[in-house]
C-alpha positions in Angstrom: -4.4 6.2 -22.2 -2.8 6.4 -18.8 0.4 5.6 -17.9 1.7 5.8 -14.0 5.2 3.9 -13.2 5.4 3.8 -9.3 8.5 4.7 -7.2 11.6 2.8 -8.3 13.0 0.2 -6.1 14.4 1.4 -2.5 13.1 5.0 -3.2 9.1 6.5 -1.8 7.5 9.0 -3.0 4.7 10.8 -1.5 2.3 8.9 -2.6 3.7 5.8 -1.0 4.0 8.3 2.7 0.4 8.9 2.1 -0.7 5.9 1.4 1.1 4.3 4.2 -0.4 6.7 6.5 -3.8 5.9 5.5 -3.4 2.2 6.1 -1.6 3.7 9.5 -5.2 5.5 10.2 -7.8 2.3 9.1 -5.6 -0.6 10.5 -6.3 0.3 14.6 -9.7 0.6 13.4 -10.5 -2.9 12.8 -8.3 -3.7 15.6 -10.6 -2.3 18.3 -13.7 -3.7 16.3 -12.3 -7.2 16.7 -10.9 -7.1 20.5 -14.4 -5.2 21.3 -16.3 -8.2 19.7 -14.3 -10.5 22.1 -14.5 -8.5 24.8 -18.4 -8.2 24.6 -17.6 -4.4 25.1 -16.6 -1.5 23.5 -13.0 -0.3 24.9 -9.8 1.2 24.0 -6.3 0.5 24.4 -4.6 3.3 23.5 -0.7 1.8 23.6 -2.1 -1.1 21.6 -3.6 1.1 18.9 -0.6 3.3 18.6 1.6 0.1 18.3 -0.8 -1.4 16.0 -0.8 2.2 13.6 2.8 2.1 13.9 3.8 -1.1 12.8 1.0 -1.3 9.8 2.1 2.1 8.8 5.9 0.9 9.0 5.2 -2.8 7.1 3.6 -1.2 4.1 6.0 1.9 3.5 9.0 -0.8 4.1 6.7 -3.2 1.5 6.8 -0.4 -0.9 10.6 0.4 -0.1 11.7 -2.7 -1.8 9.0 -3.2 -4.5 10.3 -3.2 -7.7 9.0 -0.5 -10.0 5.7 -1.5 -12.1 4.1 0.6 -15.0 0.0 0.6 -15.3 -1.3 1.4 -18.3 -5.3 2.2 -18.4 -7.7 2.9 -20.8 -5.4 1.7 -23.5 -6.3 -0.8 -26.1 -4.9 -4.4 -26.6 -2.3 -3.4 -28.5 -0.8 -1.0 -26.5 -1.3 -2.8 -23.4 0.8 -6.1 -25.5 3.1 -3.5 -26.2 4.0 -2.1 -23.2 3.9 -5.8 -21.9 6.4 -6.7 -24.5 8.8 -3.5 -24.3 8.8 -4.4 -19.9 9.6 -8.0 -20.5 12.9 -7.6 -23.0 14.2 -5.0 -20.8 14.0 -8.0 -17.6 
């Protein structure tokens, strides 16, 4: 069974720097894909991607920022999972 709880709310960790980077990195990508389709040509805008990494990398870090914790359990059976369901709720 694994068990991950993510960063508490208004705390990152790492993961959520990493993760936010990543979205940072695919985001432009589709950008460019969709105003080359409209264009009819393939160009780049480099302001416009850097704006577009920027603010996608920014919204999910910030998203994550004030996310309340969760807890994932996986490879657990039904019972546990109720469990841990159970335990979560009487704490709220």
């Amino acid at each position: 069974m694994n068990v991950v709880r993510t960063s508490t709310q208004f705390s990152l960790d790492i993961r959520d720097g990493l993760k936010g980077l990543l979205v940072a990195v695919i985001t432009p990508v589709f950008t460019v894909i969709i105003n080359s389709l409209e264009a009819g040509s393939l160009t780049f805008n480099w302001k416009a991607i850097a704006i577009t990494a920027l603010t996608a990398g920014l919204a999910y870090v910030l998203k994550n920022f004030l996310t309340p914790a969760k807890v994932v359990v996986s490879n657990a059976s039904e019972a546990v999972k109720d469990a841990v369901v159970e335990t979560v709720n009487e704490t709220k």
